[in-house]
LOGU-781953 format. One line per field, with one value per atom (N, C-alpha, C): residue number from 1; x, z, y; residue in one letter. Coordinates in steps of 0.02 Angstrom, whole numbers, plus 50000, padded with zeros to 5 digits. Each point is the difference from the previous one (the first is absolute). Example, Ala and Ser with C-alpha at 12.3 -4.5 7.8 and 13.67 -1.06 7.14 Angstrom:
<pts>
i (1 1 1 2 2 2) .
c1 (50660 49955 50045 49982 50042 49961) .
c3 (50390 50000 50000 49964 50003 50037) .
c2 (49716 50059 50060 50053 50059 50055) .
aa (A A A S S S) .
</pts>
This chain:
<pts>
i (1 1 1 2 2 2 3 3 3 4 4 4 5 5 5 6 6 6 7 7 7 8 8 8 9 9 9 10 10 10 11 11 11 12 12 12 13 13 13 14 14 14 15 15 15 16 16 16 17 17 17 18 18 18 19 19 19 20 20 20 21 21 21 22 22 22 23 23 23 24 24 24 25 25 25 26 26 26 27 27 27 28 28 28 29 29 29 30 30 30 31 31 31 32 32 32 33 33 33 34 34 34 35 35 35 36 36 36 37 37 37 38 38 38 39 39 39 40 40 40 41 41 41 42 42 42 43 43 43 44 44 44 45 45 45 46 46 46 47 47 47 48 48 48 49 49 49 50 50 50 51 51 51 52 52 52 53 53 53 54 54 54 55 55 55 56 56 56 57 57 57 58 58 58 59 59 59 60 60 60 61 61 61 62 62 62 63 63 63 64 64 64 65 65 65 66 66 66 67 67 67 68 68 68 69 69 69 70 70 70 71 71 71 72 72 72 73 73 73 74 74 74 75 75 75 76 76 76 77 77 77 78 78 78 79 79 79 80 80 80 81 81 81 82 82 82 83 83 83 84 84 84 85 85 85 86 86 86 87 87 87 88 88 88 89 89 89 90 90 90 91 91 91 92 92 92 93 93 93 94 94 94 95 95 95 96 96 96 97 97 97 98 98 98 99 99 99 100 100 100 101 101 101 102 102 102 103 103 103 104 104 104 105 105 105 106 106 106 107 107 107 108 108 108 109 109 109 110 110 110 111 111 111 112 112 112 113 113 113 114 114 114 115 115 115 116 116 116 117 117 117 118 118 118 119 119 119 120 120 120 121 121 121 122 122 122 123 123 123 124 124 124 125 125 125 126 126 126 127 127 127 128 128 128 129 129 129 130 130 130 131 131 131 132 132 132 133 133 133 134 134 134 135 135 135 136 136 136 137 137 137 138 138 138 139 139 139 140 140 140 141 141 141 142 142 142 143 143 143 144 144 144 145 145 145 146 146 146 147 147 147 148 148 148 149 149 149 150 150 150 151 151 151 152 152 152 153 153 153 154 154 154 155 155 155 156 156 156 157 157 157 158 158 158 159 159 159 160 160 160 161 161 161 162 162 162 163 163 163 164 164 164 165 165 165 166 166 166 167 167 167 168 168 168 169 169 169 170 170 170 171 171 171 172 172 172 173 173 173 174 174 174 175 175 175 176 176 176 177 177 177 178 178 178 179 179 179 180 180 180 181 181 181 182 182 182 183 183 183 184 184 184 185 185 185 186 186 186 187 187 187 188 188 188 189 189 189 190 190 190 191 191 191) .
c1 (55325 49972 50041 49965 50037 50019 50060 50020 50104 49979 50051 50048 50064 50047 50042 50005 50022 50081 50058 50045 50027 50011 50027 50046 50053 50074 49993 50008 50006 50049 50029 50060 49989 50008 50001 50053 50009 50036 50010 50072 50030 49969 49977 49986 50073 50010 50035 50033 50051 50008 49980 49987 49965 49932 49975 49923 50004 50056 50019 49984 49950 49945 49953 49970 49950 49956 49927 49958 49945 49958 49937 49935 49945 49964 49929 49958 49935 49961 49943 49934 49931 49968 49953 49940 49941 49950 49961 50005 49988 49941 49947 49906 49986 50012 49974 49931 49957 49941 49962 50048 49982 50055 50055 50051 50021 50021 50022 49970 50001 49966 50054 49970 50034 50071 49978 50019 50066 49999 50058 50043 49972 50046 50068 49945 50070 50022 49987 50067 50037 49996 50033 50037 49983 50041 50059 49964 50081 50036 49956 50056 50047 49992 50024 50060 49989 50033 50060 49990 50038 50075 49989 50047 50035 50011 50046 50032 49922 50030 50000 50046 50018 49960 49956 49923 49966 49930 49945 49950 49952 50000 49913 49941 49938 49977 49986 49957 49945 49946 49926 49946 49963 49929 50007 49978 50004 49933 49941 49954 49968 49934 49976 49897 49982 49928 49961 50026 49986 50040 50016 50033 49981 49960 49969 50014 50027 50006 50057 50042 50082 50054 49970 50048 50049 49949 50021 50089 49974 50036 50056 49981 50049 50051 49989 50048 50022 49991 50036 50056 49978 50068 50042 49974 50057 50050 49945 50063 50065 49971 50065 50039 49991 50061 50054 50042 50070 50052 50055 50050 50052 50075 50038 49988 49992 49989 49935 49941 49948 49961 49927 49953 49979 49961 49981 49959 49942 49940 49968 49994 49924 49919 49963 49940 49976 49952 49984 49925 49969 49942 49932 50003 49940 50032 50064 49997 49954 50029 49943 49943 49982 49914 49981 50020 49981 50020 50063 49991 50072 50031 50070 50015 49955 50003 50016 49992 49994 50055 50025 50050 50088 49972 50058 50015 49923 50013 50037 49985 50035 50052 50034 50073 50060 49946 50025 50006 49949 50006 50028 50005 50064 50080 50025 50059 50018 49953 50029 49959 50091 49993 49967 49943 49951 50057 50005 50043 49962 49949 49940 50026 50028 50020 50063 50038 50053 50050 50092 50048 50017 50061 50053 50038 50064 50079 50011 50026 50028 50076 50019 50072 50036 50069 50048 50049 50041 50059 50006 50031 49997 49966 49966 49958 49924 49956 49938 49962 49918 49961 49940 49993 49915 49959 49941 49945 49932 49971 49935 49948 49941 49915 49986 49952 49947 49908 49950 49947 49994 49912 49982 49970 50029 49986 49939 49958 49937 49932 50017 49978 50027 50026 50038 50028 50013 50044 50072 50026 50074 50025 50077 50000 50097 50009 50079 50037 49981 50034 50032 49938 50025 50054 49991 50063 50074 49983 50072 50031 49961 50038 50019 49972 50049 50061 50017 50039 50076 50055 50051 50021 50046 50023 50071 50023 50067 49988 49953 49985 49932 50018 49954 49897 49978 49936 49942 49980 49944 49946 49935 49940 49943 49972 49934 49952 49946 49951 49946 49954 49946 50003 49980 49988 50064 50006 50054 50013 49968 49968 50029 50020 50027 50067 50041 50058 50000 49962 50017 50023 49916 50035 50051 50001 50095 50057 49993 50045 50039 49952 50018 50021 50014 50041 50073 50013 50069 50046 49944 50022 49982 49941 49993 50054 50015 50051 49968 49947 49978 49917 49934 49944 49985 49989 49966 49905 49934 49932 49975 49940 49960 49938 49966 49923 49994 50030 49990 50002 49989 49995 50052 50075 50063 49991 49943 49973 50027 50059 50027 50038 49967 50041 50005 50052 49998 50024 49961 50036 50009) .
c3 (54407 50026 49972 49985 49979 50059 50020 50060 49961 50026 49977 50034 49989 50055 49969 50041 49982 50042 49962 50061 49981 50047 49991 50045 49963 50064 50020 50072 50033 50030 50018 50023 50034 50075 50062 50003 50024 50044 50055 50017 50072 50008 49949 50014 50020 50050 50029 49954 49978 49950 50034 50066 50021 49949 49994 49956 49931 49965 49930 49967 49952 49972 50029 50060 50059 49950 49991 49963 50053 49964 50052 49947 50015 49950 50044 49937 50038 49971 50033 49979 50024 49964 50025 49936 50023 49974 49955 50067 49968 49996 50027 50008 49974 50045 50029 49977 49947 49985 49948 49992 49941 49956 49982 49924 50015 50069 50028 50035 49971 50047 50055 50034 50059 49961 49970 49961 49957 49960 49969 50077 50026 50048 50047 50006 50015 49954 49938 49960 49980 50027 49996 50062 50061 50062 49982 49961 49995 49955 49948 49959 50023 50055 50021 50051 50031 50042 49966 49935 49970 49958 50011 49990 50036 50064 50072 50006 49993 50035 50064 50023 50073 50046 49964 50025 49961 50044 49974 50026 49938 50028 49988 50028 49952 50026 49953 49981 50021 50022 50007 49948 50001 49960 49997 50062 49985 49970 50026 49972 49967 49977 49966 50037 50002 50004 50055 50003 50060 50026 50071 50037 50013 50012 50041 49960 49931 49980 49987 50008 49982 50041 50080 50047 50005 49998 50032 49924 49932 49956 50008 50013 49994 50070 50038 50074 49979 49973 49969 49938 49957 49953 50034 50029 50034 50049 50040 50066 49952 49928 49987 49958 49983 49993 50008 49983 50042 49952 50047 49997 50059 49977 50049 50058 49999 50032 50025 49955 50050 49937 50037 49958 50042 49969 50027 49962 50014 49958 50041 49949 50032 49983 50008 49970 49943 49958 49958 50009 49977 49996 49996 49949 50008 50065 50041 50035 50064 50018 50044 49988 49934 49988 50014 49966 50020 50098 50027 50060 50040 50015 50010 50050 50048 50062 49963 49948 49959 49975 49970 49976 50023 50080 50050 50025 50025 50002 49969 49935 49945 50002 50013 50001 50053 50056 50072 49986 49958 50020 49944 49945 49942 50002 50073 50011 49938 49997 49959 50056 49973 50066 49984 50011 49985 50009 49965 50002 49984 50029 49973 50043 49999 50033 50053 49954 50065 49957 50040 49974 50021 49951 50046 49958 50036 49970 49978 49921 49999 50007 50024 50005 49964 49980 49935 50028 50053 50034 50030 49967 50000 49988 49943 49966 50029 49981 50009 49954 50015 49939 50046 50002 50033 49945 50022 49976 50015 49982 50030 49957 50038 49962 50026 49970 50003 50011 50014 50003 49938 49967 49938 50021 49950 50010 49965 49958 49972 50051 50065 50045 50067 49983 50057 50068 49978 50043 50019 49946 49997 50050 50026 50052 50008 49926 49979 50051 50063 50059 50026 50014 50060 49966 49932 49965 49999 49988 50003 50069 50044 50075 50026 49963 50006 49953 49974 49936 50054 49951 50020 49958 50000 49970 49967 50005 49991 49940 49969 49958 49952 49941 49943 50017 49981 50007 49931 50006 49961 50018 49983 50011 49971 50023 49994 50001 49947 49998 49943 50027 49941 49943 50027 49938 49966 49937 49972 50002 49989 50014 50073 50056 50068 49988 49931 49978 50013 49983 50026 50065 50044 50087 49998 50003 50027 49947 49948 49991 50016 50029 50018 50064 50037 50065 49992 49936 50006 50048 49999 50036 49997 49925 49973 49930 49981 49959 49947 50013 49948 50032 49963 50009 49965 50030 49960 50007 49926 50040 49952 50005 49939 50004 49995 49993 49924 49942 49932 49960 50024 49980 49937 49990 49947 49963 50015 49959 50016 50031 50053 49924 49970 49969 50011 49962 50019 49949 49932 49940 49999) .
c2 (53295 50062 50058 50037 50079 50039 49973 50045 50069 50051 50025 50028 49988 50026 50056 50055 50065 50019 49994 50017 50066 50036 50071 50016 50012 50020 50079 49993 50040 50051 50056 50017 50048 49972 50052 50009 50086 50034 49973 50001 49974 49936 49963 49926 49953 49966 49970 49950 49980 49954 49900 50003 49943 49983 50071 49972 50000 50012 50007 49926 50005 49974 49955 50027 49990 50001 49933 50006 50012 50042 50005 49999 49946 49994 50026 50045 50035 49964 49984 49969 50068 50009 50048 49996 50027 49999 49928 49955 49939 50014 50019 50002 49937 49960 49925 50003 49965 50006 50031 50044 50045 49976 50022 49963 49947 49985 49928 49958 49923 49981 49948 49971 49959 49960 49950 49963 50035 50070 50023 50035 50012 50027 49964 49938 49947 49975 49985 50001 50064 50057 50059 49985 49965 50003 49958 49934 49954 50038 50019 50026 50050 50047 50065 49957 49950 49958 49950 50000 49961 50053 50066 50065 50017 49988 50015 50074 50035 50072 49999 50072 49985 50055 50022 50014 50023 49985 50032 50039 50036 50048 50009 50021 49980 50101 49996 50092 50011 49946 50017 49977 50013 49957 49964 49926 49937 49965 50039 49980 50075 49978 50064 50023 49934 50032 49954 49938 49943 49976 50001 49973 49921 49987 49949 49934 50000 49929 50010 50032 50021 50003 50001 49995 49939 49942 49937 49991 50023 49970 50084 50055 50010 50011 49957 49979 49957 49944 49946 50021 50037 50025 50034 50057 50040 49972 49953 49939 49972 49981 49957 50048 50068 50035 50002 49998 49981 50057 50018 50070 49977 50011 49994 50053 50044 50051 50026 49951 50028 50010 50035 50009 50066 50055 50097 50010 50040 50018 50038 50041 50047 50001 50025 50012 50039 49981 50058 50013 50044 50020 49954 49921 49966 49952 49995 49977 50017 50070 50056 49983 50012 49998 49928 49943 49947 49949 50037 49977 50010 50062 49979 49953 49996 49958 49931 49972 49950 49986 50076 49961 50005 50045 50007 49926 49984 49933 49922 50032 49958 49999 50067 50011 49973 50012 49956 49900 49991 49907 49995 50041 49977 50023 50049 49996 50074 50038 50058 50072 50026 50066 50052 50011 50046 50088 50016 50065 50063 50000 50055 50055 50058 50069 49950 49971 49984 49976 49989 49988 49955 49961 49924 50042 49970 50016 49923 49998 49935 50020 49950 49984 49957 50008 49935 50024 49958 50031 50044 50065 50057 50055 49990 50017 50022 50040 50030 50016 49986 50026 50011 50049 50020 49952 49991 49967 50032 50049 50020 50000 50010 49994 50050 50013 50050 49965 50009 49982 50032 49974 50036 50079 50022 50094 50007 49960 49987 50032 49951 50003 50018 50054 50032 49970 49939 49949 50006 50056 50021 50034 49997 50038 49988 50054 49989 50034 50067 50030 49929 49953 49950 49956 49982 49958 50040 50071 50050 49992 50004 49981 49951 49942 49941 49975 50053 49970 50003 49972 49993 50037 50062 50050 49986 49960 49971 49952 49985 49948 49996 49999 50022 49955 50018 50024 49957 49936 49987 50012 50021 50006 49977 49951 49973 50063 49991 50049 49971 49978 49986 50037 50066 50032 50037 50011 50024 50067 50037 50083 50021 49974 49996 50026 49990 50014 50072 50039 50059 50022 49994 50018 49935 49952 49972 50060 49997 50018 50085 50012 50073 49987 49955 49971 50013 49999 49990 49904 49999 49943 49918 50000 49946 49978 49969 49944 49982 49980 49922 50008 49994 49979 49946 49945 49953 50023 49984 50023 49941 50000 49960 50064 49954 50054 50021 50008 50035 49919 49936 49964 49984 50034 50017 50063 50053 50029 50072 50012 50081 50016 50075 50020 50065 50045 50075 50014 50039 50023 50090) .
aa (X X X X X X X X X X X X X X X X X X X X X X X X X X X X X X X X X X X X X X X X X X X X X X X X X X X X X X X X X X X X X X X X X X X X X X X X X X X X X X X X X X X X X X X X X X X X X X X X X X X X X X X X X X X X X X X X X X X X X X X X X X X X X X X X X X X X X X X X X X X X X X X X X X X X X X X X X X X X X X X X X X X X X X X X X X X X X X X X X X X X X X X X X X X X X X X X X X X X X X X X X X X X X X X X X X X X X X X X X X X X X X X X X X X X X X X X X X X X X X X X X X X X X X X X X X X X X X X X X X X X X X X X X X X X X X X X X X X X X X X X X X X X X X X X X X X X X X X X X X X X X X X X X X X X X X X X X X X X X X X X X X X X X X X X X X X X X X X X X X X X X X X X X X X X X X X X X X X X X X X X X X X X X X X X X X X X X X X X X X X X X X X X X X X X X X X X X X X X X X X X X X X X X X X X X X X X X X X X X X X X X X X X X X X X X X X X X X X X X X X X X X X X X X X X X X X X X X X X X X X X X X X X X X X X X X X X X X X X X X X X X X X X X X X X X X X X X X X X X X X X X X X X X X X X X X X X X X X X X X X X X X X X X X X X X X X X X X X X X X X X X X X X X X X X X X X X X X X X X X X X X X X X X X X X X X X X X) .
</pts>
């Protein structure tokens, strides 16, 4: 299978030296049905499982245009995900359109923390790292006030956000770090 792995080092401010080379791997814009089918996706799960990052992280678009034959297979890849630390994801736009109730649900019986407009603090000893999402701003699901008021101010700041374009309002916070988004399918440029 043509699967490709991209690593890119990172360097937060006031990052805690507990998380010093903390891998965090994103999965996003799979559209289950449309480029992927059932079948490559779980061998994208073992394969992603056979790398031992110490989380993960998924962006949104799990499916693209039908829900109804895509649920059952993609609850089964996502359950056997595995991350020392866990699994966090938000929604993106054909998720909304095709069913979020669907794939909140998904998120609940595969053990990944739906982080749509909300925060966790991870912890490494001493150490701190906000973790937050955003809902998709596509569909005005976003709602970055309520993620700013849960943040922990003492400790640097990742943000989940479907869309990439979101970089702006976070970044005029002063108070986001790091966005991970998908949605441009690798395609975000700015010349």
């Amino acid at each position: 299978k043509n699967i490709d792995l991209v690593e890119i080092d990172i360097e937060l401010d006031n990052l805690g030296w507990n998380f010093h080379n903390y891998r965090i791997l994103n999965l996003a814009d799979i559209h289950l049905g449309q480029w992927v089918n059932p079948d490559y996706l779980n061998d994208l799960v073992d394969y992603v499982n056979t790398l031992n990052f110490d989380l993960i992280t998924l962006t949104g678009d799990y499916v693209s245009y039908n829900m109804e034959d895509y649920d059952i297979a993609l609850k089964s890849s996502f359950k056997k995900l595995k991350a020392k630390d866990g699994k966090y994801g938000i929604l993106g736009n054909h998720d909304h359109w095709m069913g979020s109730e669907i794939i909140r649900d998904i998120f609940e019986k595969s053990d990944i923390v739906d982080l749509s407009n909300d925060v966790v603090r991870l912890s490494k000893g001493d150490d701190h790292l906000n973790l937050a999402g955003v809902d998709s701003c596509t569909v005005c699901a976003d709602n970055l006030d309520d993620v700013l008021a849960k943040l922990d101010e003492n400790c640097p700041t990742i943000l989940l956000a479907h869309e990439p374009d979101f970089a702006k309002e976070s970044s005029q916070t002063g108070r986001i770090d790091f966005q991970i988004s998908g949605h441009s399918h690798g395609g975000q440029f700015i010349i």
